[in-house]
FIVO-99807 format. One record per residue (C-alpha): x negated, z, y negated. Coordinates in steps of 0.05 Angstrom, whole numbers, plus 5000, padded with zeros to 4 digits. Example, Ala and Ser with C-alpha at 12.3 -4.5 7.8 and 13.67 -1.06 7.14 Angstrom:
// residues 2
475451565090472751435021
//
This chain:
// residues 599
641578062538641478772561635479102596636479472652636580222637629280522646628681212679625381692644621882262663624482782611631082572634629982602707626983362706633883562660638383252697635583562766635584182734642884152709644384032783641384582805643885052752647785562788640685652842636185762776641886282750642286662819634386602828633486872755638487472761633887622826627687592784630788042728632188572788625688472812622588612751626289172739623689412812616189212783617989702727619990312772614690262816609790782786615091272758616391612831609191812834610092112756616092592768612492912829605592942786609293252722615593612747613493772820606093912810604594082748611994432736613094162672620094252643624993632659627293192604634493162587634692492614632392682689635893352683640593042749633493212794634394022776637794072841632393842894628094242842631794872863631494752935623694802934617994332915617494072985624993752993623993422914617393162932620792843005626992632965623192272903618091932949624091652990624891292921618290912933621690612991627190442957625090142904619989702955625889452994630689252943623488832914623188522987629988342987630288022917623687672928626687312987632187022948628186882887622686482928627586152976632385932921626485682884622885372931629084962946629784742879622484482884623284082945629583762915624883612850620783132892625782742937628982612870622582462825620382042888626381672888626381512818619381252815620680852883626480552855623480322785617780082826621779622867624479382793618379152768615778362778610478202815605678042760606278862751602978862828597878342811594478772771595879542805592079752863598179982929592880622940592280912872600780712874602081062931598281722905602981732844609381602890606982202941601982602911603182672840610682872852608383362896604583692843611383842819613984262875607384732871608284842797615484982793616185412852609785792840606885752775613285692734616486212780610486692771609486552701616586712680617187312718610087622696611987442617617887802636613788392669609388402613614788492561618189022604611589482607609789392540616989712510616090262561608690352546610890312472616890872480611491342525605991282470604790702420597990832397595290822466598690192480595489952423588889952458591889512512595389002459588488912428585288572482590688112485587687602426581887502454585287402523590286882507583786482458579086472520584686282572587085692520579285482505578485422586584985032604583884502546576784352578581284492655586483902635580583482616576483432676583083472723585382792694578982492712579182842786585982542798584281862766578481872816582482062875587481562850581481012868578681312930586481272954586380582931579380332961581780693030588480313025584279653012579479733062583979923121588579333110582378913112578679193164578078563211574278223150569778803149567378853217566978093217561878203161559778773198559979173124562579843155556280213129557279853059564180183058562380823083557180843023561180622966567081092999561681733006558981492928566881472900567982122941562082492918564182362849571182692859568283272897562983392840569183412780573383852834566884292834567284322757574984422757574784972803569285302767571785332700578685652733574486172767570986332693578086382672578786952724573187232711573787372640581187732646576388102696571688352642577888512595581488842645576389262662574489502582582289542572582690062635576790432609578890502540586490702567583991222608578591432560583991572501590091792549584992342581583192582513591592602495592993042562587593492537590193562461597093702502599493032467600792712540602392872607597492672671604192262694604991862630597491672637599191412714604191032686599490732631594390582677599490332734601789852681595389692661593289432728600189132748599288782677592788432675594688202755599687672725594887572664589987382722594286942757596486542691589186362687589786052758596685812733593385482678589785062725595684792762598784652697593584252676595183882736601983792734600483532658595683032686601082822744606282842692602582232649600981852713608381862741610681662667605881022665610180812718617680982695615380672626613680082655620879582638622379052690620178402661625678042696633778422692640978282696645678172634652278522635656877972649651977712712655177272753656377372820653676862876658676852933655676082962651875572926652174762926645374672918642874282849635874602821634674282761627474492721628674312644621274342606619374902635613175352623610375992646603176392655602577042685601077482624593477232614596076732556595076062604599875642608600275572690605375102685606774622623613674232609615374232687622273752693625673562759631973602797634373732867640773462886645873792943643173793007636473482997629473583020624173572966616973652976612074002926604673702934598373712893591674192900591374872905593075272839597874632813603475062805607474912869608975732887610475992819615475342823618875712886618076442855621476292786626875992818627076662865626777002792620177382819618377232743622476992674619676312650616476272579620275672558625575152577631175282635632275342707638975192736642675252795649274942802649374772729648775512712642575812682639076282737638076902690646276922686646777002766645777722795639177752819641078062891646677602907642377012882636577172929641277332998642776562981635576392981631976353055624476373043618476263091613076343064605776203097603376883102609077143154610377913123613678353182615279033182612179563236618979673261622779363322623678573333631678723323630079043250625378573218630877963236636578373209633278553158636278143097643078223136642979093156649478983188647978363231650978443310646178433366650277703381647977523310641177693313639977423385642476723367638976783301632276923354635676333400634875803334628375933312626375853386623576653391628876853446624476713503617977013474622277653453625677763520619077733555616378403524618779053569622879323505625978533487629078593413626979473409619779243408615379613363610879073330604379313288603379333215605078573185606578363250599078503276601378533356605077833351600977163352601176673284607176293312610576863341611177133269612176563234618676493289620377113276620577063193624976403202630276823251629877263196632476723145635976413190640277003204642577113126646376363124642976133060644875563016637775452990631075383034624175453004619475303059611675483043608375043096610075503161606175143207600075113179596675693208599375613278596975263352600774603360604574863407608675343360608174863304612474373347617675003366617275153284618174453263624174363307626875053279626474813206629974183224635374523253635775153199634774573138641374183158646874113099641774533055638474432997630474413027624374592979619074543018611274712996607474173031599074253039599773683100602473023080605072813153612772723148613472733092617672043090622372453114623572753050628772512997624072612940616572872926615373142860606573172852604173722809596373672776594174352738601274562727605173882700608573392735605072792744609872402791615672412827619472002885620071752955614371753004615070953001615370912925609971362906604570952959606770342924604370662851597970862888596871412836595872122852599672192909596971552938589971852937591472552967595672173017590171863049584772353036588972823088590172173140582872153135580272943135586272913200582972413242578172503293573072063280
//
């Protein structure tokens, strides 16, 4: 059996930036012109310093300026200094293109590293969610990738076109006088060993501030979906101190992070300054032995200053790198995360299903190593209802979520129609698989959306009579907005029954040939439980019914009962034959007649 291909992040950042190739090739030509304009900048003022001011002879190479010479040192000095406008405009002009054509390649990084990470995400079982936290998820999905966008539009953008600045200055500063750019190369050394010193200790304590704020996002997440429980306990000022304790925590590392970048700035500060005093120190001394002009020392110390600017900003570059270093690891624990259930290549298809379920020794535990459920055999025929009693933590919902491959058993077979389960395409096997489950999970979207939801394409006439069957027409038409409604979060404006109505419209609507029913009514007024119970009775017809029972009334309704104890069978039959063995089931039986009536 072949796994299903796992993204990877290497891959992903290549093969975005082979999309993009012709936007990094046009944004890179703009950054070699701007450089070149970076490089220009300080010669305007040098000509009128040396040949204007100073009327030192012209070299051969700017012998073309003898003309404005000629016409006095007034129109040369107006026509070079026009160059300094120049020069400026053709650096706005390339700038914009370079930063727009960047910046779009950025934003496009993200949708696309968003979308791979939400698509392996929806990949992965659910014994992957057990043990993440949605908060700290949701801050890799959102924030991490947008880490991404900041580095590669600003510091790889900057950082590429300074290292090409840098290069550029030194050859000139090199070809005007290589043993005062000597001086300037020497403080590079101890530069480049301070800056790398500060962003190992950087990369360090920003791992822990995002881990941290991976928590806090996690705890807020946790806390607002439970707020009811909260206030009930009336624990807001708990929260608020464990919050402002968690909080405090990141804000002291953010402190620390921020403060070792600033002693990164501070240092090319110091160097800066002794390279500009030692430059101007030696050049002065060159333009008095006649070895320099005054112009070649502007240029040296226009360089200078122009130089240790980027130098400056790739310590504050070295900060966001250490960032995006720390995002990239977090993103990657997710993308290297394989599915623990996947399709082989030759997956079959389900177009309609008869019915059979038939559980052949099967085990399974959730990763801890215990077994929670041991040698499980039984079989469903065509078109029958089976019930699935015992105590709570029996094994009765991992029975419904193996066979809705939510998880890959650890031994024996599950089959459907005489075929093993892992052969059917997981998709097509689920649209064939209505589930209602007792915790009624709705969208905050509109009534029409969350019953069309396993069927996008469904008609309004589909989704109404869908409504009309599990008896939620009336209830719906009532609101001012009928089926356009905008219920809350989970369904928090609709009423137990309401919901549950609404979740069985939902299956209702996708024509399955399987129904696993987790007790729908038993969270609901008695009212909606009658409007519920006559919906399943209606939606259950000619279907194969699996129904997860915590009540025991009906239930001789049922074609079979299969009686789970920790995980094993322990019996199975009719209502009628499994009283008449007065085992197990004969026990919880009347325990719940008993625990049911009113005196």
């Amino acid at each position: 059996m072949k796994k299903q291909q796992r993204a990877d992040f290497q891959a992903i950042i290549k093969g975005h930036l082979w999309q993009e190739r012709r936007s990094i090739v046009l944004s890179f030509l703009s950054m070699l012109v701007l450089t070149l304009t970076e490089l220009l900048s300080p010669w305007p003022l040098k000509i009128i310093f040396d040949y204007v001011l100073l009327d030192k002879p012209l070299p051969t190479n700017l012998a073309w300026m003898s003309g404005w010479l000629a016409n006095g040192k007034i129109t040369a000095v107006v026509l070079i200094s026009l160059g300094i406008l120049f020069i400026s405009g053709a650096r706005s002009i390339f700038s914009y293109f370079q930063d727009f054509l960047f910046s779009r390649i950025g934003y496009s990084l993200v949708y696309t590293l968003r979308r791979e990470v939400f698509a392996h995400l929806q990949q992965l079982s659910l014994s992957y969610y057990s043990r993440a936290r949605t908060g700290e998820l949701l801050t890799k999905v959102t924030g991490e990738t947008e880490v991404f966008k900041d580095v590669f539009v600003e510091s790889v953008l900057t950082s590429v076109a300074q290292v090409l600045t840098i290069i550029g200055m030194f050859t000139v500063l090199i070809w005007l006088n290589w043993k005062l750019s000597l001086i300037a190369l020497a403080t590079l050394p101890i530069l480049f060993f301070a800056l790398a010193y500060i962003y190992r200790k950087i990369k360090v304590s920003t791992r822990q501030q995002r881990e941290r704020e991976g928590r806090i996002a996690a705890r807020v997440s946790e806390v607002l979906s439970s707020v009811t429980l909260v206030k009930a306990f009336g624990r807001e000022q708990y929260e608020q101190e464990r919050f402002d304790e968690e909080s405090a925590q990141t804000l002291e590392e953010g402190i620390r992070t921020e403060r070792m970048a600033a002693a990164a700035t501070r240092t090319v500060e110091l160097i800066k300054a002794f390279g500009m005093w030692a430059t101007v120190l030696y050049g002065a001394l060159l333009v008095l032995k006649n070895q320099m002009t005054p112009g070649d020392v502007l240029v040296f110390t226009a360089y200078l200053n122009d130089m240790y600017k980027p130098l400056r900003n790739l310590a504050k570059i070295s900060t966001r790198l250490s960032r995006a270093a720390v995002s990239k690891q977090r993103i990657a624990e997710i993308l290297d995360t394989e599915p623990e259930t996947w399709d082989s290549e030759s997956a079959v298809v389900v177009s309609q299903l008869k019915g059979e379920i038939v559980f052949d020794r099967v085990a399974f535990d959730y990763g801890t190593g215990n077994d929670v459920l041991h040698d499980v055999s039984f079989k469903v025929a065509p078109g029958h209802h089976v019930a699935l009693v015992g105590m709570s933590g029996s094994g009765k919902s991992t029975i419904a979520n193996l066979i809705l491959r939510f998880y890959h058993a650890k031994a024996g077979t599950i089959t459907i129609d005489g075929v093993n389960i892992e052969k059917y395409q997981r998709e097509t096997l689920r649209r064939e698989i209505g589930i209602v489950i007792q915790d009624s999970l709705l969208f905050g979207a509109s009534i029409r959306e969350n019953i069309a939801y396993g069927k996008p394409d469904a008609t309004t006439a589909e989704i109404e009579a869908a409504a009309r069957q599990a008896y939620a027409h009336d209830f719906i038409a009532a609101f001012p907005h009928g089926y356009d409604t905008i219920i809350g979060e989970r369904g928090s404006t609709l009423s137990g029954g309401q919901r549950q109505r609404l979740c069985l419209a939902r299956a209702i609507i996708t024509h399955p040939s399987i129904l696993i029913l987790d007790e729908p009514t038993s969270a609901v007024d008695p009212e909606s439980a009658a409007l519920i119970h006559k919906a399943v009775d209606r939606l259950r017809e000619g279907k194969t019914t699996l129904v997860i029972a915590h009540h025991f009334s009906d239930l001789d309704r049922y074609d079979q009962i299969v009686v789970l104890r920790n995980g094993r069978v322990i019996e199975q039959g009719t209502h009628a034959e499994l009283l008449q063995q007065r085992g197990e089931y004969y026990q919880m039986f009347w325990q719940d007649r008993m625990s049911a009536s009113p005196f």
